[in-house]
N, C-alpha and C positions, 0 to 999 in steps of 0.2 A: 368250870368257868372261873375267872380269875381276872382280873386287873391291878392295876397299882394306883396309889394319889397320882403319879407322875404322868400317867397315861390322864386318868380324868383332867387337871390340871392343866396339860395341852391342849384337850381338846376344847378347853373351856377358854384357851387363852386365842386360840386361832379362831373360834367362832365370835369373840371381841375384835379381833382383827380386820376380819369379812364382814363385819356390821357397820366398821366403821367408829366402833367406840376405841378408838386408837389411845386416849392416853389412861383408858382402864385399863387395856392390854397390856400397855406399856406397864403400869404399878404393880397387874397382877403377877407378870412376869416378872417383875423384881422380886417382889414379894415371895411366890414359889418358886424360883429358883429354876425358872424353865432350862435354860441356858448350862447346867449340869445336868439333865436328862439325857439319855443316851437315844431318844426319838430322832428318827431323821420326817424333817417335817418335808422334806420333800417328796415324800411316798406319803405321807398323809394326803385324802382328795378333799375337794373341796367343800361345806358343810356335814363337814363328817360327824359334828356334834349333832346337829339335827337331823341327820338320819339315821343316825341310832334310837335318836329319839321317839323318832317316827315308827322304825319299827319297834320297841318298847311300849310303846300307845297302841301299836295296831295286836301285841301280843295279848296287852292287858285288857281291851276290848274283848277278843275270843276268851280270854280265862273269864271274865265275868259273865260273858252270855253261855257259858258251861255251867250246867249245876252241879251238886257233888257229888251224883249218880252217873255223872257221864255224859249225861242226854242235852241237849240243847233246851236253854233255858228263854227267858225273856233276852233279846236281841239289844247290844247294846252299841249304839252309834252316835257318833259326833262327841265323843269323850276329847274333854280337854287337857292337857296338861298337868291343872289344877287341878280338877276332878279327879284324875286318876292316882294321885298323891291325900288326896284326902278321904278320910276312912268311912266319914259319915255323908260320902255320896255314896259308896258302893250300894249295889243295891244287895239286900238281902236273897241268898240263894237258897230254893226249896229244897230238904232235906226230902231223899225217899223214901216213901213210906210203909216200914215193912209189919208185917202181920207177923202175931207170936201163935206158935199151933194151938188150933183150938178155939182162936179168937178171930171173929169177921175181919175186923180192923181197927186200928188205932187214931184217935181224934189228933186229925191233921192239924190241928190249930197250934200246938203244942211242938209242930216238931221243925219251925222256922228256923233257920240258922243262920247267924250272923257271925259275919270274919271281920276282922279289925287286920287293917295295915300299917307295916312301919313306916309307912311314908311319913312326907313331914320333912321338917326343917333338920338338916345333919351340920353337928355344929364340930368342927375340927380346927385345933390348934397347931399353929406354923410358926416356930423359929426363926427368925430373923440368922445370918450366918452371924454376923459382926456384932449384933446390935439387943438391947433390953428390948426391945419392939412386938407384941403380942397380938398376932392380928388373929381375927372372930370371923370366921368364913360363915356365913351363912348362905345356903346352897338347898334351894328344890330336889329330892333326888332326881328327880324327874323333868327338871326346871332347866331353862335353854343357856341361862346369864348368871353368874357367880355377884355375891357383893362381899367387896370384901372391905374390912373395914381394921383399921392399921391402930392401935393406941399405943401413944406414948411422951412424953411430957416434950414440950416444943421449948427448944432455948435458941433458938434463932438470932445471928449475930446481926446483922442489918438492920436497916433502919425500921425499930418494932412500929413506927407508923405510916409503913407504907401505904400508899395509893390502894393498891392492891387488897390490904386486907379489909378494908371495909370493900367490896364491890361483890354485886347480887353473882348469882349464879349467872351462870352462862351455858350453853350449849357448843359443841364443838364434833364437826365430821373431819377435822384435818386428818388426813391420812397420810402413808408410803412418800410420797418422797420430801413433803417443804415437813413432816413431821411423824417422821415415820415409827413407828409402836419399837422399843426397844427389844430385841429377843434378850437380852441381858443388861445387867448392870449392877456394880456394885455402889449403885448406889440411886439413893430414892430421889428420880429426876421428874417432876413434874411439870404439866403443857397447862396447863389452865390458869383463866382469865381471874378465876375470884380467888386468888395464892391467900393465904394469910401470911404474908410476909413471909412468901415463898421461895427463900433462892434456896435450889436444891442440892444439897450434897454432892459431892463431885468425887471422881477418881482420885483429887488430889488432896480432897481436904472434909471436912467433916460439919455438914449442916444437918440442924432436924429441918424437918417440911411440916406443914398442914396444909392438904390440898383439899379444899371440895369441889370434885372435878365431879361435871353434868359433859358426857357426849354424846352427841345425835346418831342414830345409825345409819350407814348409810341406804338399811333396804329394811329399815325399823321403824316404828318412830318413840319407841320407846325407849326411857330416860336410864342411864345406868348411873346409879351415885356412889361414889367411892372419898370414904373421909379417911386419910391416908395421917398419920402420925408415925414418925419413923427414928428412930436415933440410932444411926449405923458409926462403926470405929473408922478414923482416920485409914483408909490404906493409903499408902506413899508408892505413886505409879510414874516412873520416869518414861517418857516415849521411847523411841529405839533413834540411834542417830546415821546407822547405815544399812546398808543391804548387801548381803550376798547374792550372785545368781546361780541357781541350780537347774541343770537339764535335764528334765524329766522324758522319758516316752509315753506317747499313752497307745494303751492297747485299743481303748475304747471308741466305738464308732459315736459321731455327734446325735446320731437319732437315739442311741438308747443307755449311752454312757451319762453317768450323773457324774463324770468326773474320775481322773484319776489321781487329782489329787489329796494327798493326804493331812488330815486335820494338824499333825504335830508341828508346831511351826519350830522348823530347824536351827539354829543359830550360829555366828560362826563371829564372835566377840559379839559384843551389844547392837544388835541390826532385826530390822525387819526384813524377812526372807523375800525375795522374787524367785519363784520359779519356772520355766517356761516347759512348756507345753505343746505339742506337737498333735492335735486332731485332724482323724482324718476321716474320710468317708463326709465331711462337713456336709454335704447338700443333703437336706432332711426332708423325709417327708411324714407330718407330726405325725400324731395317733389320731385315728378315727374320731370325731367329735360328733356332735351335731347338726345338721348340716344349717348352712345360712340360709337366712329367710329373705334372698336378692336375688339378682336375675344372675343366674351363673354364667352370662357371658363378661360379667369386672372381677369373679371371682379370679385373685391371683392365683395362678397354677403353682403346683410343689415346686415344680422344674426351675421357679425364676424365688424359691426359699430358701434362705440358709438358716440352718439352728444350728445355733451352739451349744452346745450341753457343756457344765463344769463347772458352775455356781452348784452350794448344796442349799443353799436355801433363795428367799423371795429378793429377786433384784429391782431394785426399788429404782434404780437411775441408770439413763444412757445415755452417751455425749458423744457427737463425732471430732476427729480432731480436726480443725479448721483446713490444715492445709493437708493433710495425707486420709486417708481411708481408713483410719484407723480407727475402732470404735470401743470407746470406756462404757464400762459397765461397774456397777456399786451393787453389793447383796448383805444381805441380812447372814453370811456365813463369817465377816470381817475379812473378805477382803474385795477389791476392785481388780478388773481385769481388761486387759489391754487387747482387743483382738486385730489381727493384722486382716482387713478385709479388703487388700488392691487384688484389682483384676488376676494381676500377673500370680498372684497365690492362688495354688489348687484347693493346699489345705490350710486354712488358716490357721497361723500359731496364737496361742493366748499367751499370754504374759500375766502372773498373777501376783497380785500387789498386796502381802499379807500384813494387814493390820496388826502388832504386839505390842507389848508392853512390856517393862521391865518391873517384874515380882519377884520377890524373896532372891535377889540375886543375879536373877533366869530371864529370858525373854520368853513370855509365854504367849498364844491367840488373844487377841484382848473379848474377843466372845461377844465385840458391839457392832451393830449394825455400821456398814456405811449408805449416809443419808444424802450426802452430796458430791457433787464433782463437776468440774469444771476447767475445759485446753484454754491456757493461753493465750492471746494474739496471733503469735507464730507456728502455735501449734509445738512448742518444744517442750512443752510441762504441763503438767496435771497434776493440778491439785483436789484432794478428797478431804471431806469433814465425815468424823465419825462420832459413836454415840459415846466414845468409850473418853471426848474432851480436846482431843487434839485435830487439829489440820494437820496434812503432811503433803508433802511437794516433789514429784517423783518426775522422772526423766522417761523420756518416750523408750527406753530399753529396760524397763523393769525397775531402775533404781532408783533410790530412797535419798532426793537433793537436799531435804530440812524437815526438821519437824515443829507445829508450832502449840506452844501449849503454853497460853492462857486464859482458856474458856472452863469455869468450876463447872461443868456438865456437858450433855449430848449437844452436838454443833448441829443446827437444823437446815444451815443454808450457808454458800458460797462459790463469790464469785470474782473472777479479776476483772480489773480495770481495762479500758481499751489497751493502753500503751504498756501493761505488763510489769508495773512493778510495784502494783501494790493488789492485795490479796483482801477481801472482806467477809467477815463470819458473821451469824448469829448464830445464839447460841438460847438454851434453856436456862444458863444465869439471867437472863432479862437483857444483856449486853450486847452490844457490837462493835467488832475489831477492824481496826485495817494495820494488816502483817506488810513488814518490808519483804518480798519476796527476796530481793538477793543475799537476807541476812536472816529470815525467819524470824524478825525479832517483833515487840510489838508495838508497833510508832503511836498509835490511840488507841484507848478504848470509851466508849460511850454509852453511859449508865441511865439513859433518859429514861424506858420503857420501865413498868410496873409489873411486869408479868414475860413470860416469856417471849422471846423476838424470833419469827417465824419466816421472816425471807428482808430480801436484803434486795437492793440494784442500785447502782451505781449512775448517777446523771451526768456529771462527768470525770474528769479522772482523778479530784479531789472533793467530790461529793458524792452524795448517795441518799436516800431512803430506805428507811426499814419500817417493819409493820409486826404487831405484837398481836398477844390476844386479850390486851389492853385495851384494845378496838381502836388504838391509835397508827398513827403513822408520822413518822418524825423526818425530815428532811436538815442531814448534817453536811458540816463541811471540817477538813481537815483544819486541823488548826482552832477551830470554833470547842468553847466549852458548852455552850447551850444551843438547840437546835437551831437553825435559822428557818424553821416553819416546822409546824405542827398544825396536822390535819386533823379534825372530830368531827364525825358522821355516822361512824358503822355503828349498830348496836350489837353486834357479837366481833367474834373474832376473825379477824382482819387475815384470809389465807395465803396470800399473795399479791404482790404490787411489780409494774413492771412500767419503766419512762418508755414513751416512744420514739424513733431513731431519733429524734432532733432533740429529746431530751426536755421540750416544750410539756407535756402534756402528762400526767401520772394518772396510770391505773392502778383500780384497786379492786378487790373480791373478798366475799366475807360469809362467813354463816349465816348473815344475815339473809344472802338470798340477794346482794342487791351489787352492783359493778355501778362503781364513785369513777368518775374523769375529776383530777384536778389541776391547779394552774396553778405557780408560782404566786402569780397575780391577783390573788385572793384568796380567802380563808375558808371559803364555805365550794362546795363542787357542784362545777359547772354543769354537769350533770349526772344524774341519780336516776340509773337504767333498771327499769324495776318488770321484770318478763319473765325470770326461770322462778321454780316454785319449790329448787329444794338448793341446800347449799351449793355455795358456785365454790370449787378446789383452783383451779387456776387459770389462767391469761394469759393468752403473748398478742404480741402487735407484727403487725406483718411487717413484712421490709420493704415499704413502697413508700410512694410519697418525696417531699422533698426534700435532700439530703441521704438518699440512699440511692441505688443502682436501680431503683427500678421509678424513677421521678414521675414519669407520667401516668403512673398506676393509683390512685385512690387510697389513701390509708385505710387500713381495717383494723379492726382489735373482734379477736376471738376468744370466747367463754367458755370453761365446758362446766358441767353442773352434776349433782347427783340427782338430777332428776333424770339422768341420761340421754339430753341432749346438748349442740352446742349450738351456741348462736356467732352470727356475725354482725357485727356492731360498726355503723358509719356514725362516725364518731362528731363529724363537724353537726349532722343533724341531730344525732341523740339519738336517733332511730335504728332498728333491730331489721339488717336486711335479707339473713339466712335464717333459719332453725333448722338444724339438721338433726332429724328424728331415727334414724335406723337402727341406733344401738339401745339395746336394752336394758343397762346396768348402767351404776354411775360411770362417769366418763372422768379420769382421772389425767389426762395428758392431752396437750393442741400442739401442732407443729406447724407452722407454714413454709412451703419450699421458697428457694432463696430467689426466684425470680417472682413469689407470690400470687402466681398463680392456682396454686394446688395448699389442703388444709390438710392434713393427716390428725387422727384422732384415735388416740385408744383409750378402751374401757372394759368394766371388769366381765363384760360379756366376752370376753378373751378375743373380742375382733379390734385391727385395726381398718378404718377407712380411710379412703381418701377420697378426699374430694374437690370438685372444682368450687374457686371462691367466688368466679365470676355468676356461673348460674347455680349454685347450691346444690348440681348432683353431685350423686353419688359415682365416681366414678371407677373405683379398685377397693378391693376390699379380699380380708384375708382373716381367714380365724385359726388362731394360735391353740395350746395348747393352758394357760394359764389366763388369768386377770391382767390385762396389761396396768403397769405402771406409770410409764416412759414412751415417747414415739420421738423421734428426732430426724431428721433430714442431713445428707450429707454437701457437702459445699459444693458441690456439682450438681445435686436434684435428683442423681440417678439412684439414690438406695435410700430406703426408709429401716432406721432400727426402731425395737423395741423390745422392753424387759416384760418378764411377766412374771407371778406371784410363783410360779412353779419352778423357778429355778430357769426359769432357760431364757435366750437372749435370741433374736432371728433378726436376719437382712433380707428386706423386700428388694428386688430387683427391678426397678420400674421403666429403664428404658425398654423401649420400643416397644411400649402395650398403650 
């Protein structure tokens, strides 16, 4: 028997991921260096740290109720973790008692045996690659959650008295898509609300951090604290400024291929590669799971499923393109992918959109998650924010239109404007951008938030809101140095906001557990929906009401929560007119279909539902293969996607069911 740091390390960093404590994962992963491991996490299953665990606890149970004769001893059940790691619970095992010839027997009292174990606190030192940076892992051998804890002298260029560094701790469940756990970085990027004058190090330039980051789990409720001191070397990382396209085949069928393409990202002068891809056998039908607990007459049949396989790792986002069939997808492997899903394609081609960077000369993978993406108006561009600092701007054939880089860290959110020519980031500098799309360049940036800026939306085509884990939310406008409204309400971090179609009305969701409505028209929120009981991840608004195409339909806003349900919210009364309870894991994605009738929702019970919004059934429903991320609707109503933690991507086919 055998293992490596790199194996434990993983598995320590994937079970922070699945809990929900996203920006420990994210540190711990910088910190060990996950991201040069040769693991393919996509063959890892899911809680695979705790069920190692489980059976290591169930071993050490029967090694103790064995005495050292062999025989079954005192019976030992309900061993804790703790307990099984500490020496002076084991109980003492009866030695047997043997007779010397000659002699009746030997006084038993004398011949108790006690064993001492090494369990206990395993304390190992990690190297920083860049950097003087010494961190102190202390780690249970037996224990579910690492702390790690980072020292190193903080010289922080920014303002040393920020906002930020005086502010108590916080809690924080942000996960996968508005803030997704880094699988790499070269550099120490932190999400937390109580920064000491945190702006984090970047791909392009060189910050300490002191983070004390508190995150909630999302199926825990225990606290993981990671004090992060870091002083990593300037690298100098230029983005790529074009793209080659290469025609690949693939041999591999969609149900059981992980992809045919390959990790080296090609080069051909200074460019980001597109490859395209040719899958076939595309209509899948997943693996065996567990069956769903609904009526199987909404269960969606295989026959109306597409998978796609060709992410290697967890795709955290999916977009349909407004005007074509065409559906984006973002993964944790660095790159996004284009899949061509019109009727008229038997096998759908992907198009894959590989993330690089320019190092030591070379275009290499940038090895960062992509965390956003987002078509255009017309549906003729796509743009992606990744973790590795850049947005980039690609053309509906694979290639590489601009790149934008001014964000000193991982980009968490991005989105364009109605009319398409202006682009907007946030990022984990604290900032937010609006890019001139036809020049890449950077027309504002805005420095108001204290802590890192966690999603963004746009009110109209020269305004916008963002929200931090500042617990703020700032409402700017082009041109404007100071916000022209700032909202204070949340007491945790603020996960996403989104205006409703008329631009009248802001929502907002927060670890606090609480969805804030506000109004231009005053300072304080008009109303404070206070119903789910564990963090709410994110919000959309349906598309009805006045000023959208479905006018005579009732506006809604829909919740989903890690308590695993979602609610639907009539928003003029304040009152909560659905809860839809079916799923049983957090619920990390809401979709409403574009005539508003129908609610799609996924969650990391690996199902997507659908539902009606009018009477809150259930009415389709389908269980994937992975944790969903993403659920999204296409501009016609008739295909539902979504991404899942396991690499793969699938189309619901929902006409005529």
């Amino acid at each position: 028997m055998s293992f490596s740091s790199d194996e434990v390390n993983f598995l320590v960093y994937r079970y922070l991921q699945e809990s929900g404590f996203v920006h420990s994962a994210f540190v711990f992963g910088v910190e060990s260096h996950i991201s040069q491991s040769n693991i393919n996490g996509a063959l890892v299953p899911p809680a695979a740290l705790l069920t190692i665990l489980q059976k290591g606890l169930m071993y050490t149970e029967v090694e103790w109720s064995v005495g050292e004769d062999g025989e079954s001893g005192r019976p030992v059940e309900g061993l804790s973790l703790i307990d099984a790691v500490m020496p002076e619970v084991k109980p003492a095992k009866p030695a047997a008692v043997k007779s010397e010839p000659g002699k009746s027997g030997v006084d038993s009292s004398s011949a108790a045996a006690s064993s001492t174990t090494t369990g206990g606190v395993v304390k190992s030192e990690v190297k920083p690659e860049n950097g003087a940076g010494t961190i102190n892992s202390n780690e249970q051998t037996s224990g579910a959650s690492a702390a790690v804890t980072a020292n190193a002298d903080s010289n922080e260029t920014d303002n040393a008295n920020s906002a930020a560094g005086n502010s108590g701790n916080s809690t924080s469940s942000v996960g996968a898509a508005n803030s997704t756990s880094g699988t790499s970085s070269d550099s120490t990027n932190n999400k937390k609300a109580n920064t000491t004058e945190g702006t984090v190090a970047s791909v392009m330039s060189t910050d300490d951090s002191n983070t004390n980051a508190s995150a909630n789990s999302a199926n825990n409720a225990t606290s993981a604290n990671t004090n992060v001191n870091e002083s990593t070397s300037a690298t100098n990382v230029a983005a790529a400024s074009s793209t080659t396209g290469t025609n690949i085949p693939s041999t591999g069928s969609s149900t059981t291929s992980t992809g045919s393409t390959t990790n080296t990202c090609v080069t051909s002068g200074n460019s980001d590669v597109m490859s395209q891809i040719q899958i076939n056998n595309n209509t899948a039908t997943p693996a065996a799971g567990e069956p769903m607990d609904i009526d199987q007459s909404i269960e969606i049949p295989a026959s109306k499923a597409t998978v796609l396989r060709g992410h290697e790792s967890e795709v955290f986002i999916c977009a349909w393109n407004p005007s074509r069939d065409l559906l984006a997808s973002g993964s944790g492997d660095s790159t996004a992918r284009i899949w061509d899903m019109s009727d008229a394609t038997t096998s759908p081609n992907q198009l894959v959109l590989r993330h690089c960077i320019q190092k030591g000369g070379a275009e290499v993978p940038s090895n960062k998650d992509v965390t956003s993406l987002d078509w255009n108006c017309d549906g003729t561009l796509l743009a992606t924010g990744s973790y590795d600092g850049y947005a980039r701007i690609w053309k509906t054939d694979g290639r590489l239109a601009s790149t934008l880089g001014q964000h000193k860290g991982p980009i968490f959110a991005l989105k364009w404007n109605k009319r398409g020519n202006f682009i907007l980031s946030a990022g984990v500098d604290k900032t937010t951008i609006i890019w001139d799309a036809s020049t890449g360049q950077c027309t504002q940036q805005f420095s108001f938030h204290n802590a890192p800026a966690l999603d963004v939306d746009w009110q109209t085509n020269v305004s916008f809101a963002s929200c931090s884990t500042d617990q703020r939310i700032h409402v700017c406008r082009l041109g404007s140095d100071v916000p022209i409204k700032t909202f204070k309400g949340h007491t945790n971090e603020v996960n996403a906001i989104k205006w409703c179609p008329q631009g009248h009305l802001l929502a907002s969701c927060s670890d606090d557990m609480t969805l804030k409505i506000w109004t231009m028209k005053q300072d304080k929120c008009c109303h404070d929906l206070q119903a789910h009981s564990r963090e709410i991840y994110t919000i959309k608004w349906s598309p009805t009401g006045p000023g959208t195409q479905n006018p005579n339909t009732n506006l809604i806003l829909a919740s989903a929560s890690f308590d695993s349900t979602v609610r639907l919210w009539d928003v003029d009364r304040g009152s909560c007119i659905h809860t839809l309870t079916k799923h049983t894991e957090p619920v990390y994605s809401v979709a409403f279909s574009p005539d508003g009738k129908y609610l799609a929702s996924g969650s990391f019970d690996k199902c997507v539902h659908i539902w009606s919004t009018q009477s809150g059934q259930l009415v389709h429903s389908y269980k994937g293969t992975g944790g969903i991320f993403e659920v999204c609707w296409n501009s016609k109503g008739t295909k539902v996607g979504a991404s899942a933690a396991d690499g793969s991507v699938f189309v619901l086919d929902v006409r005529k069911m």
